[in-house]
N, C-alpha and C positions, 0 to 999 in steps of 0.2 A: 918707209915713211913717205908718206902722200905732200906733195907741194904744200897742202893748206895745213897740215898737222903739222910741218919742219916751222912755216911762219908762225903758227899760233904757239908754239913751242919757244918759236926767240922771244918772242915778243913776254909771254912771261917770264923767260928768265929774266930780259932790261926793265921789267916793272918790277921784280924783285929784287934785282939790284938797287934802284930807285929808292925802293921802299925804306932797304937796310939801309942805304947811305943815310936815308934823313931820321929813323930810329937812332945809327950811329951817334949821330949827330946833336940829336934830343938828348942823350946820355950825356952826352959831356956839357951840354947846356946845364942839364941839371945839377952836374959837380957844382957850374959855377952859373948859376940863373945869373950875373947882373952884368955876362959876358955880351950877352947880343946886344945893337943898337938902340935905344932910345926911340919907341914910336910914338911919341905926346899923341900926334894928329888921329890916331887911332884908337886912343882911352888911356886913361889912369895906368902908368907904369906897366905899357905893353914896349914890350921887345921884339925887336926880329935878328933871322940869322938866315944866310941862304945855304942851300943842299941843291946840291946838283940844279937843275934849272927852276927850284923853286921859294917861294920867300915863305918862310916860316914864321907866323904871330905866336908870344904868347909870354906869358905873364909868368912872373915867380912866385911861389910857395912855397909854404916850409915844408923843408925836404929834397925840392924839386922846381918842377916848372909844370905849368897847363896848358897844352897848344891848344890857342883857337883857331887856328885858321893855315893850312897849308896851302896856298895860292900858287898856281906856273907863273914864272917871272912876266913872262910875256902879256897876261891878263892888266885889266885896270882895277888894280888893288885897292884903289879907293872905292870904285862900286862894288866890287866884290866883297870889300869887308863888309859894306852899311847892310848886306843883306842876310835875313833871319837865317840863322843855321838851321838845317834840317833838323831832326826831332825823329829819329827811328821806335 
């Protein structure tokens, strides 16, 4: 295995890691939507909850939960959130 295939090789596995820690994480949210904190400043009965280094937005529904927005803690969550979500 080539030096650039061993990093590109770690390197997905720590974003799949990533990934499932904060799917994990969405699961048990969903058990209980009205667990994560209180985000007024953000809109009508938005919630957050962190996952490994990142803040997770998002709101309760029957059944479940909707994330809007998975932000790296590090980022300025206030401009980040005011801006239009992509649209694939």
């Amino acid at each position: 295995m080539s030096r650039k295939s061993f990093f590109r090789s770690a390197a997905i596995s720590a974003a799949a890691r990533v990934i499932r820690e904060i799917a994990d994480k969405a699961g048990a949210y969903a058990d209980q939507p009205f667990l994560g904190q209180l985000r007024p400043e953000f809109g009508e009965s938005i919630r957050a909850f962190y996952a490994h280094r990142y803040v997770v937005f998002y709101r309760p529904r029957s059944g479940g939960i909707e994330v809007l927005r998975v932000i790296h803690g590090s980022r300025d969550v206030f401009k980040v959130f005011r801006q239009p979500v992509p649209r694939s």
